[in-house]
BAVO-783648 format. One record per atom (N, C-alpha, C): atom name; y, z, x; residue number from 1. Coordinates in Angstrom, 1 decimal, always signed. Each point is the difference from the previous one (the first is absolute). Layout:
// residues N
[CA,[Y,Z,X],NUM]
...
END
This chain:
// residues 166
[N,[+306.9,+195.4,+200.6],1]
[CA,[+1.3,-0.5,-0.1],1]
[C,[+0.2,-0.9,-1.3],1]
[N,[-0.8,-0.9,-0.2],2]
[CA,[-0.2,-0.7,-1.3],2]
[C,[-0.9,-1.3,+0.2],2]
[N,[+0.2,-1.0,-0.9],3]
[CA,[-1.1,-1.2,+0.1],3]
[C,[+0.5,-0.6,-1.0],3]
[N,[+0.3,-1.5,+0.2],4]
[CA,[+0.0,-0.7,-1.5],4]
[C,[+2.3,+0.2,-0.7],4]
[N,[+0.4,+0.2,+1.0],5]
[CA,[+1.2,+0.0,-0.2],5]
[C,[+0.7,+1.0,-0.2],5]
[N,[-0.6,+1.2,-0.7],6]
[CA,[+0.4,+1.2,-0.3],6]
[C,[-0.3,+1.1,+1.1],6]
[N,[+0.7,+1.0,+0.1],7]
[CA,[-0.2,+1.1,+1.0],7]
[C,[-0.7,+0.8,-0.7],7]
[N,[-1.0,+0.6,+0.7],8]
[CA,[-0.6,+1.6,-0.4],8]
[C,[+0.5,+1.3,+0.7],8]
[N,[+0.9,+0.0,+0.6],9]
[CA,[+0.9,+0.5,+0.6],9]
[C,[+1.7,+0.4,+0.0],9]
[N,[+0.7,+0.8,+0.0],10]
[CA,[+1.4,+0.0,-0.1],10]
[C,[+0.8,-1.4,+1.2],10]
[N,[+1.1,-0.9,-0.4],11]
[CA,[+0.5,-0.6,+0.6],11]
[C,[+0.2,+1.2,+1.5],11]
[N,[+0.9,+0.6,+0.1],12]
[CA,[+0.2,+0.9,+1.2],12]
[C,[-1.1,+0.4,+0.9],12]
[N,[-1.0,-0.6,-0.4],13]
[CA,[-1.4,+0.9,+0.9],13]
[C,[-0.5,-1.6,+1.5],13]
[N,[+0.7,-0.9,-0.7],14]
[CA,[+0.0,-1.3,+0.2],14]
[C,[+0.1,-0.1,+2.0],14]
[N,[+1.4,+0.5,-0.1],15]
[CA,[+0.1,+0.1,+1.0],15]
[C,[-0.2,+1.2,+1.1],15]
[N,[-0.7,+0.7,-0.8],16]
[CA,[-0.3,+1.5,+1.1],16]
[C,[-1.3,-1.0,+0.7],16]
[N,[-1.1,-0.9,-0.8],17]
[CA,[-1.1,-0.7,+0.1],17]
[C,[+0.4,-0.9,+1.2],17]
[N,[+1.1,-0.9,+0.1],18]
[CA,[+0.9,-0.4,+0.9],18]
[C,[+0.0,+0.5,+1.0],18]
[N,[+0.8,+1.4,+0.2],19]
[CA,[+0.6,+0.0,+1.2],19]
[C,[-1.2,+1.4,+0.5],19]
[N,[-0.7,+0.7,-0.9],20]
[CA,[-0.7,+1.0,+0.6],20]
[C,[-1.7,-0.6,+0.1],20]
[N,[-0.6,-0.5,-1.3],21]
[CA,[-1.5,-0.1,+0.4],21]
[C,[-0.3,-1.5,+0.7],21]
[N,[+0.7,-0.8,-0.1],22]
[CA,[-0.3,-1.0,+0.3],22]
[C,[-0.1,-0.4,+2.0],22]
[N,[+1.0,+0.7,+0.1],23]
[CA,[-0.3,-0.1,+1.8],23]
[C,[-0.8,+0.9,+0.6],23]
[N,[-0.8,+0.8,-0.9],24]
[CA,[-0.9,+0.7,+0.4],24]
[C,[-1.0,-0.4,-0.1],24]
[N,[-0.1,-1.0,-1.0],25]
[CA,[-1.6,-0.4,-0.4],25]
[C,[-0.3,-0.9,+1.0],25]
[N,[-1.1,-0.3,+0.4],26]
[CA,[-1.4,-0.3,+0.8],26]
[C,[-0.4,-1.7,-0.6],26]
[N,[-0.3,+0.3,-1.4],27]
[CA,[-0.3,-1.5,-0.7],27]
[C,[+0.7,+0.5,-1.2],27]
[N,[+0.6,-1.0,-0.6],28]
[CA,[+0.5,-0.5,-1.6],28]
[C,[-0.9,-0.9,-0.9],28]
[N,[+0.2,+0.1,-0.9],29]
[CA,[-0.4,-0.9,-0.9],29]
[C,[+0.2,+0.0,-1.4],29]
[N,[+1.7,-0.4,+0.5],30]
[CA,[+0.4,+0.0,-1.6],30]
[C,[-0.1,-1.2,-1.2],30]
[N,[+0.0,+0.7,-1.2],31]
[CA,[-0.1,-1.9,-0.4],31]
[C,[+1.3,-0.6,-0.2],31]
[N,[+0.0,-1.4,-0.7],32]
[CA,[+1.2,-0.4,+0.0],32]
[C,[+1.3,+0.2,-0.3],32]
[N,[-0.1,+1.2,-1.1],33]
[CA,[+0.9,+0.3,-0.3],33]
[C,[+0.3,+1.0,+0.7],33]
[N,[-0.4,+1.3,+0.5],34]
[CA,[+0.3,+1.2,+1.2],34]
[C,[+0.4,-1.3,+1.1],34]
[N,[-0.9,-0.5,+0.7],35]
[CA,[+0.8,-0.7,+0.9],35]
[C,[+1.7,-0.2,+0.2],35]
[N,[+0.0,-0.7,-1.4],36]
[CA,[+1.7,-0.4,-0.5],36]
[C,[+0.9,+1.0,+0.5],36]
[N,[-1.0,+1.5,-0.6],37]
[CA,[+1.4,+1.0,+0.0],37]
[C,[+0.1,+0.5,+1.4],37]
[N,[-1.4,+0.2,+0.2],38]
[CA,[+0.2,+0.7,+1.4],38]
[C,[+0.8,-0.7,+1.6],38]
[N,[+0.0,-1.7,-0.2],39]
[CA,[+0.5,-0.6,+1.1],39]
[C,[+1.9,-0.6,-1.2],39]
[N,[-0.3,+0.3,-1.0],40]
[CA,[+1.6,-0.2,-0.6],40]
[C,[+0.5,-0.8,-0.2],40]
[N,[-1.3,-1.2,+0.2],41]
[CA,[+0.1,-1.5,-0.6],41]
[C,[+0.6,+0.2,-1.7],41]
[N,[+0.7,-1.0,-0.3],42]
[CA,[+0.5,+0.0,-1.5],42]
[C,[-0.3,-1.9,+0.0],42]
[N,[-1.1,-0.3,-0.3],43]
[CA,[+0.0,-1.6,-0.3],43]
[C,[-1.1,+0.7,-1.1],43]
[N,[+0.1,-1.7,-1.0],44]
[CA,[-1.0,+0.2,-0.8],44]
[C,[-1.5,-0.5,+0.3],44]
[N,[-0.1,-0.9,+0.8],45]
[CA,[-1.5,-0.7,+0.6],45]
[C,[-0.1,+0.5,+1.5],45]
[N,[-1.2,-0.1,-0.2],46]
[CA,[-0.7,-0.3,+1.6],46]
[C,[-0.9,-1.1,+0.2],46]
[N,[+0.5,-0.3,+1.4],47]
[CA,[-0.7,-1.1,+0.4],47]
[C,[-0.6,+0.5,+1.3],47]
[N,[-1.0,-0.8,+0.7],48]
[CA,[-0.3,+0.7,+1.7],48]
[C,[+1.0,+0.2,+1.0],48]
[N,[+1.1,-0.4,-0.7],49]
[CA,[+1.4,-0.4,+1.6],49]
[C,[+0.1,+1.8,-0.3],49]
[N,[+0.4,-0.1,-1.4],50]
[CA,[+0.5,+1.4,-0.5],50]
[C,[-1.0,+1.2,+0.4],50]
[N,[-1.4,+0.0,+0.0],51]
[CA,[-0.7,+0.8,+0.4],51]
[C,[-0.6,+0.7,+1.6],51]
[N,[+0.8,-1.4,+0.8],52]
[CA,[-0.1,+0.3,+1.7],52]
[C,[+1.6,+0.7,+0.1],52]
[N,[+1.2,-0.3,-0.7],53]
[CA,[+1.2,+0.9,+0.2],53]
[C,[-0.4,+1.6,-0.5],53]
[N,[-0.7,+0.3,-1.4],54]
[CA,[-0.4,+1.3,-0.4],54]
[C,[-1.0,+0.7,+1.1],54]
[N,[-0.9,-0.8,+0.9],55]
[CA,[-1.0,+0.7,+0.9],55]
[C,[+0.7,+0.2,+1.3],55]
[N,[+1.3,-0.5,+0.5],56]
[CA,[+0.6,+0.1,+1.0],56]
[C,[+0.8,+1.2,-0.2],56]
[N,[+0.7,-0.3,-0.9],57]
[CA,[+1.0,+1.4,-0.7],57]
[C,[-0.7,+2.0,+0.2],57]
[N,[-1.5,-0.6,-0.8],58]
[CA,[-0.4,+1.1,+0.0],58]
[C,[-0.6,+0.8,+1.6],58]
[N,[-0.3,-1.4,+0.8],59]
[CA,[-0.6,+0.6,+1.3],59]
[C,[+1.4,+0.6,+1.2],59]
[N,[+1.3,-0.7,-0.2],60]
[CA,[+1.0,+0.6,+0.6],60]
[C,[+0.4,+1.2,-0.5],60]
[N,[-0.6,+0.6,-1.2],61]
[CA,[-0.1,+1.6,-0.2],61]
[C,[-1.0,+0.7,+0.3],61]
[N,[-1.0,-0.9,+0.2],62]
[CA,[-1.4,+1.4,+0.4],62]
[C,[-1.0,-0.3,-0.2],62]
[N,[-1.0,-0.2,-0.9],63]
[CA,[-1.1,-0.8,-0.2],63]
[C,[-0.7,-1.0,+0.7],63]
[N,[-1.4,+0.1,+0.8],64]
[CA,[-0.1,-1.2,+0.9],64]
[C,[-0.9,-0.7,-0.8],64]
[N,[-0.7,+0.4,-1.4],65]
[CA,[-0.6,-0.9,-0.9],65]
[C,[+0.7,+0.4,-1.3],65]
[N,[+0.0,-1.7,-0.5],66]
[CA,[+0.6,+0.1,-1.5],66]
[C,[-0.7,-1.0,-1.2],66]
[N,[-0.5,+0.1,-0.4],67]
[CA,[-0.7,-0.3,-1.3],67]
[C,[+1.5,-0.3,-1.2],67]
[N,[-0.1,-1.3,-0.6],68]
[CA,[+0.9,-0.4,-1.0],68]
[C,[-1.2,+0.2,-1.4],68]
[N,[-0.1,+0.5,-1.0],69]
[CA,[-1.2,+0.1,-0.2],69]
[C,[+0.6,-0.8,-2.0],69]
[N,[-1.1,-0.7,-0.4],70]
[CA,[+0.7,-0.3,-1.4],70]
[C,[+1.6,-0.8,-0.3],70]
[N,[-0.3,-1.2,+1.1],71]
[CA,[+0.8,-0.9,-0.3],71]
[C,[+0.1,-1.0,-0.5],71]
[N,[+0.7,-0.5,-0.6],72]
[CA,[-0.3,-1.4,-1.6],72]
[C,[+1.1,-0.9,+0.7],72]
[N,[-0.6,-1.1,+0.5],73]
[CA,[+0.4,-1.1,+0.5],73]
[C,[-0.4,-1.3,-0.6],73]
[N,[+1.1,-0.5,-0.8],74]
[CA,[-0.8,-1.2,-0.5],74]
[C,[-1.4,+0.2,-1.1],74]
[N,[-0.1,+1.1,-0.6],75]
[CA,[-1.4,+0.3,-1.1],75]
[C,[-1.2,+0.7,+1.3],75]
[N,[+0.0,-0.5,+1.0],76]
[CA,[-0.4,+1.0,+1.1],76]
[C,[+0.3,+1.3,-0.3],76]
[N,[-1.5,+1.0,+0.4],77]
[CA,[+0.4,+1.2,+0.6],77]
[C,[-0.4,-0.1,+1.4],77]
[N,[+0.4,+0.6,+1.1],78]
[CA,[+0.0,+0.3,+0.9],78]
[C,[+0.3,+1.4,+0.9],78]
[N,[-0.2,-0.3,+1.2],79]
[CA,[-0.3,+1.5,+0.6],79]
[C,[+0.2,-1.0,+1.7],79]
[N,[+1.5,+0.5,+0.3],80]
[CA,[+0.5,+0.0,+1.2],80]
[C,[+0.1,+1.4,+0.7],80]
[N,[-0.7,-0.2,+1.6],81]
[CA,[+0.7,+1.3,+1.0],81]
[C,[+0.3,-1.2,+1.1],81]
[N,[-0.4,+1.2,+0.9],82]
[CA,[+0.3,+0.0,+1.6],82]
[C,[+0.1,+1.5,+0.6],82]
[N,[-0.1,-0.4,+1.3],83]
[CA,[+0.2,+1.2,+1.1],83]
[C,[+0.7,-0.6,+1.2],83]
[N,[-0.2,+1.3,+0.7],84]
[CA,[+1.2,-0.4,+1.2],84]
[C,[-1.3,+0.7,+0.9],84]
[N,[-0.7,-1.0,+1.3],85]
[CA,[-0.6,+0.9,+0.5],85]
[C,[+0.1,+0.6,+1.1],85]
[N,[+1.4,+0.1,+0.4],86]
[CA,[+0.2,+1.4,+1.1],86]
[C,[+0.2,+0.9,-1.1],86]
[N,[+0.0,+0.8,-1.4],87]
[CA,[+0.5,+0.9,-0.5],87]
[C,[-1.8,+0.0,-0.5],87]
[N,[+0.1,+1.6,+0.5],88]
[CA,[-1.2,+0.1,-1.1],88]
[C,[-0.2,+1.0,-0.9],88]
[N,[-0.9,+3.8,-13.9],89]
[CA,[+0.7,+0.9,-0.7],89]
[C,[-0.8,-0.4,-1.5],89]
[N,[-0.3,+0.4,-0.6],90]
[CA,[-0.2,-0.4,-1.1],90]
[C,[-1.3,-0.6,-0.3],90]
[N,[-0.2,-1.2,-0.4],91]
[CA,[-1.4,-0.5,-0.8],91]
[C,[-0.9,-0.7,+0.8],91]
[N,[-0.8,-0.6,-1.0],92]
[CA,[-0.9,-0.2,+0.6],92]
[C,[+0.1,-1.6,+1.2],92]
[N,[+0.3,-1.1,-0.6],93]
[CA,[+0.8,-1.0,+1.0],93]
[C,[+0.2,+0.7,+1.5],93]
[N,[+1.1,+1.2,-0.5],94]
[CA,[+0.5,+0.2,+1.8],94]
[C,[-1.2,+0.7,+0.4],94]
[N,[-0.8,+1.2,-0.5],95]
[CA,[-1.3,+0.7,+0.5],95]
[C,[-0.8,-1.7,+0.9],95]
[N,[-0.4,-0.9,-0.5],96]
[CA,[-1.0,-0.8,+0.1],96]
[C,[+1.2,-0.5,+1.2],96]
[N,[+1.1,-0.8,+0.0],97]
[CA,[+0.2,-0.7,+1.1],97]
[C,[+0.6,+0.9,+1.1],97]
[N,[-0.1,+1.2,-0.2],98]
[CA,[+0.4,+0.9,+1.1],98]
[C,[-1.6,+0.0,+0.7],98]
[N,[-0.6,+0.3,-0.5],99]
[CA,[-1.9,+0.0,+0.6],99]
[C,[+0.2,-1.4,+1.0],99]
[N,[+0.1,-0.7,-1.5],100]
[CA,[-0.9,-1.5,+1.0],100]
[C,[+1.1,+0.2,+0.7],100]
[N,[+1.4,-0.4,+0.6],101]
[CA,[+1.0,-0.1,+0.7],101]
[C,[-0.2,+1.0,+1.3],101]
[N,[-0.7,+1.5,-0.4],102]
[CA,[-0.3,+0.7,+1.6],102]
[C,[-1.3,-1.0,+0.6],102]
[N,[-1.0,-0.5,-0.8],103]
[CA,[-0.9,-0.6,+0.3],103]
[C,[+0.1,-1.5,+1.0],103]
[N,[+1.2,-0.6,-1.0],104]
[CA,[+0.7,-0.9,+1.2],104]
[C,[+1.3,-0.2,+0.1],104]
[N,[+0.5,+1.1,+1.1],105]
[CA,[+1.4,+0.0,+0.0],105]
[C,[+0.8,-0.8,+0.2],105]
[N,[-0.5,-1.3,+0.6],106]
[CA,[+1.1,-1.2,+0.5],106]
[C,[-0.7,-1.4,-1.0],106]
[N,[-0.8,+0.1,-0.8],107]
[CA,[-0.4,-0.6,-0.9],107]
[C,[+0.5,+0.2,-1.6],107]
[N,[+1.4,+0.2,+0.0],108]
[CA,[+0.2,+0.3,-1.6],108]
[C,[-0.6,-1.2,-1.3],108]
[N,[-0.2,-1.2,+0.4],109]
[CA,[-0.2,-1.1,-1.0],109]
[C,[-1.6,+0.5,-0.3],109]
[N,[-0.7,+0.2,+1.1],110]
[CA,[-1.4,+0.6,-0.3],110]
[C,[+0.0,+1.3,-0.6],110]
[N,[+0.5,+0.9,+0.1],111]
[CA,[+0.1,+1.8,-0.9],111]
[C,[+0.3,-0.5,-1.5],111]
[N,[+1.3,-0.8,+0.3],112]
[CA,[+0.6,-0.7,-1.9],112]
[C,[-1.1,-0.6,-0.7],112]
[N,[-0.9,-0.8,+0.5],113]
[CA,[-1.5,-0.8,-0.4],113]
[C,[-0.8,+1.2,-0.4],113]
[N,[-0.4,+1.0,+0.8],114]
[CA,[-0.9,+0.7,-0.2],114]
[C,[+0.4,+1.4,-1.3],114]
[N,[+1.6,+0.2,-0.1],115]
[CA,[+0.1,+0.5,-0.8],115]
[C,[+0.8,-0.1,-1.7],115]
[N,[+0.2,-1.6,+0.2],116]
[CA,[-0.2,-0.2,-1.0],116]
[C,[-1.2,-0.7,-0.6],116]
[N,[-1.0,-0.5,+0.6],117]
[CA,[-1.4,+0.1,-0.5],117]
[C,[-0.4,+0.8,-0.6],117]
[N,[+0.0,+1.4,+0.9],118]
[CA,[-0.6,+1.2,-0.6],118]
[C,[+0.6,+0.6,-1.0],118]
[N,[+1.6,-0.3,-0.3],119]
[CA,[-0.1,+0.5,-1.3],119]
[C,[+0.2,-0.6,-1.2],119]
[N,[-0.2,-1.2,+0.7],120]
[CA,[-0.5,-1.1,-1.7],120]
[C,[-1.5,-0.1,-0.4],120]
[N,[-0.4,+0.5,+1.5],121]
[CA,[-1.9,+0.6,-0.7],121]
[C,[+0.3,+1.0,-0.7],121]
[N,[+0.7,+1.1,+0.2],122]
[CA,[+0.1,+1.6,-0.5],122]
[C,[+0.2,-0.6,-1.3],122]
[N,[+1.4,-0.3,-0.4],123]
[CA,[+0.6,-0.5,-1.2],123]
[C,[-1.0,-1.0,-0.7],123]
[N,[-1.0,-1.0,+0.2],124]
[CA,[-0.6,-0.5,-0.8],124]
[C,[-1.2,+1.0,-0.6],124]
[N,[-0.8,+0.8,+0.8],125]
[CA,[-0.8,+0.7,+0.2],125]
[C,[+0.6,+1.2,-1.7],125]
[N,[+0.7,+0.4,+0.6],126]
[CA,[+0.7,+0.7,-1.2],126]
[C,[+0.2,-0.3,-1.4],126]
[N,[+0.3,-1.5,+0.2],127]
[CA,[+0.6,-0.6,-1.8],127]
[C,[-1.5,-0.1,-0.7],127]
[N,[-0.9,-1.1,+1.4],128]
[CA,[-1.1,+0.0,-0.8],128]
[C,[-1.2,+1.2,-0.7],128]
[N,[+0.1,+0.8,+0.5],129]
[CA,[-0.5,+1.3,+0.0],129]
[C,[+0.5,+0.4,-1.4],129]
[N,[+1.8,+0.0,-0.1],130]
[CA,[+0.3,+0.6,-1.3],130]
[C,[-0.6,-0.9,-0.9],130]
[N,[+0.0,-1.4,+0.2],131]
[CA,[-0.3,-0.8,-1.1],131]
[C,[-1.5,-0.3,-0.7],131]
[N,[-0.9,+0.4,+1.6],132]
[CA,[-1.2,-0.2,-0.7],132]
[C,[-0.8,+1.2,-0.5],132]
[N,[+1.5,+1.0,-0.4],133]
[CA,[-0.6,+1.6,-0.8],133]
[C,[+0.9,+0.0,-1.3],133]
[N,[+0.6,-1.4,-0.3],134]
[CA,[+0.4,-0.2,-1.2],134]
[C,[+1.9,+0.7,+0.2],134]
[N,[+0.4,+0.1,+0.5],135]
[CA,[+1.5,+0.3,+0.2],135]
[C,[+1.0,-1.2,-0.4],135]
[N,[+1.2,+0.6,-0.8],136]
[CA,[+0.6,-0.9,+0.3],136]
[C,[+1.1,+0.2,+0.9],136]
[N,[+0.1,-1.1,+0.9],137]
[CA,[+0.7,+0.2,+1.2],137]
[C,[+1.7,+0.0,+0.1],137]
[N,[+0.1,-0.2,-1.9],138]
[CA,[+1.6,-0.3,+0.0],138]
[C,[+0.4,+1.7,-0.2],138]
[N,[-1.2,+0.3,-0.7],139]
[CA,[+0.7,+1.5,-0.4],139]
[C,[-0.9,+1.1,+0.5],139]
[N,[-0.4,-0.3,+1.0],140]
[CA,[-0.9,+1.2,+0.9],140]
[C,[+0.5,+0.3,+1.4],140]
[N,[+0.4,+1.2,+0.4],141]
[CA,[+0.4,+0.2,+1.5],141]
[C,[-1.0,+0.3,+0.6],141]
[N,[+0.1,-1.2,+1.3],142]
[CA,[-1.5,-0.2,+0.5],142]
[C,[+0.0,+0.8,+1.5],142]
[N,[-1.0,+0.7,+0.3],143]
[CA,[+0.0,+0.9,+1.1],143]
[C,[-0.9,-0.6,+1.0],143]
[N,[+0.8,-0.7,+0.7],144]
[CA,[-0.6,-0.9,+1.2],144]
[C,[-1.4,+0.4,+0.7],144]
[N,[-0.7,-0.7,+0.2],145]
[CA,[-1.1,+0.0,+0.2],145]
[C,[-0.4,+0.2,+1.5],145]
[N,[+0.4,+1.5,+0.7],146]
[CA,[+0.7,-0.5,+1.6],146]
[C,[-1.6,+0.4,+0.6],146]
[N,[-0.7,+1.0,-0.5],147]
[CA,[-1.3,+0.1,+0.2],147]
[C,[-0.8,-0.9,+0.0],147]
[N,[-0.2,-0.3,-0.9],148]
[CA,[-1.0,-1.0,-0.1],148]
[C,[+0.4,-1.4,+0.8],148]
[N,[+1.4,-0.1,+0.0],149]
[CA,[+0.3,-1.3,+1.5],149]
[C,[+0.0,+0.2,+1.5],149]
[N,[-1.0,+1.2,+0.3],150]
[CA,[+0.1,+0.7,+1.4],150]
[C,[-0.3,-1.3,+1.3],150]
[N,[-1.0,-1.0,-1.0],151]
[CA,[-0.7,-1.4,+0.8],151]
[C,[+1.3,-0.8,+0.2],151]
[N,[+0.8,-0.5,-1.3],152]
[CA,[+1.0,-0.9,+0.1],152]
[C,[+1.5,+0.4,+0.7],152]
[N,[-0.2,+1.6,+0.6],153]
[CA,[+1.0,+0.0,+0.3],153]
[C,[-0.5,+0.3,+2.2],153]
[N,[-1.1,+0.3,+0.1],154]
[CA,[-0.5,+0.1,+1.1],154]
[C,[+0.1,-1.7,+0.6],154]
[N,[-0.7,-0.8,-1.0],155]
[CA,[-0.3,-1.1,+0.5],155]
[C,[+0.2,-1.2,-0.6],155]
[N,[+1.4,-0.3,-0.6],156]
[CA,[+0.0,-0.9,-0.7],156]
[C,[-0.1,-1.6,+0.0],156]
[N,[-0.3,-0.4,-0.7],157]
[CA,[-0.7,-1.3,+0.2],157]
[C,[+1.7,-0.7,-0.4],157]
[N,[+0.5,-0.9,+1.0],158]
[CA,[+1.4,-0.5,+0.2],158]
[C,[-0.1,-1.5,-1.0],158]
[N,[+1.0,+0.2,-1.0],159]
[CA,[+0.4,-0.8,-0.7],159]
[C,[+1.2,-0.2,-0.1],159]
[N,[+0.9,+0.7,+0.6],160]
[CA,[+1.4,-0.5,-0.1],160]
[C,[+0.5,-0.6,+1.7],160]
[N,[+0.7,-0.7,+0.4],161]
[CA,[-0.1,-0.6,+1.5],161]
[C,[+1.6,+0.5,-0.2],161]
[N,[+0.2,+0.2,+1.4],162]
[CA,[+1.6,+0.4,+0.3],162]
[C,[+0.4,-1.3,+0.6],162]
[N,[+1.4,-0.4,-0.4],163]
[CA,[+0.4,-1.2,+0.8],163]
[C,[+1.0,+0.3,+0.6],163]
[N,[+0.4,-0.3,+1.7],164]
[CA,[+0.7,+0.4,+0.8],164]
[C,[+1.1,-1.2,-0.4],164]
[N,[+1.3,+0.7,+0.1],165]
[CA,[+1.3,-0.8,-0.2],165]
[C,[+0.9,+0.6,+1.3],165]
[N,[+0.6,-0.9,+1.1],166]
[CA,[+0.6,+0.7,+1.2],166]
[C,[+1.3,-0.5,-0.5],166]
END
C-alpha cells in the first residue's frame, strides 16, 4: 500500500483494503503509515493513546492480532500490537511473528521479542557479510542473508524487551 507517506498503490484500492481484506485477516501488521489509511485516522502524530484507538478500530473489523509495525514517536522507533484472546501476508516481520505468535498464542509481547530479535540478527548478519566482502552498502542491493540466519531465527538470543502498556 505504501510506506513513508506516499502510496504504492492507487488511492481507490484504499478502501477495497478496508472494507474487503481487512475483516478477513487473522493478524495485521501494518506500519504507520498503512495503519493511518486503513483505520482513516487523518492526524499528523502518534502517540500510545493514538495507537490503542488504531488497535481497537482494527479488531472491531476482524483481526484478533495486530502488529503497529515502524512507528516514530518522539525519535523512537517502535513496534505496537495486541490480541484479543477469545479470537483466534507479506514479509518477513509478519512470517516471523506469525510463527512465534502460533508458538505463543496468548503471549503476543513474547512472539514481538522473539521476532524482532530475529530479524535484527538476520539484518545485521546480512550488512556485515556485504561489508566484510568489500560492498558498498549505499549502492549495493543486499540479498538478505535468510539461510545462513536459520540459528538466529530458530533461536534468537532476545535483545529487544516488549513493554506492556494497559
Amino acid at each position: 500500500m505504501g510506506d513513508e507517506g506516499k502510496l504504492s498503490v492507487p488511492q481507490k484500492l484504499i478502501s477495497v483494503y478496508r472494507k474487503r481484506i481487512v475483516p478477513v485477516a487473522s493478524m495485521l501488521t501494518p506500519n504507520q503509515f498503512k495503519a493511518k489509511l486503513l483505520t482513516g485516522f487523518r492526524i499528523l502524530g502518534f502517540n500510545l493513546k493514538m495507537m490503542a484507538k488504531n488497535l481497537v478500530i482494527f479488531f472491531e473489523v476482524g483481526p484478533s492480532k495486530v502488529v503497529i509495525t515502524s512507528i516514530n514517536i518522539d525519535g523512537n522507533l517502535l513496534l505496537v500490537g495486541t490480541h484479543e484472546k477469545e479470537k483466534g501476508t507479506g514479509d518477513l516481520m509478519t512470517a516471523l511473528l506469525l510463527g512465534w505468535s502460533n508458538k505463543y498464542p496468548d503471549k503476543l509481547e513474547i512472539a514481538a521479542e522473539l521476532a524482532v530479535s530475529s530479524l535484527q540478527a538476520l539484518l545485521l548478519r546480512t550488512l556485515n557479510d556485504y561489508k566484510s566482502a568489500g560492498h558498498d552498502l549505499r549502492s549495493t542491493s543486499l540479498e538478505i542473508r535468510l539461510i545462513q540466519s536459520q540459528d538466529d531465527i530458530r533461536s534468537p538470543e532476545i535483545k529487544f524487551k516488549a513493554e506492556i502498556y494497559s
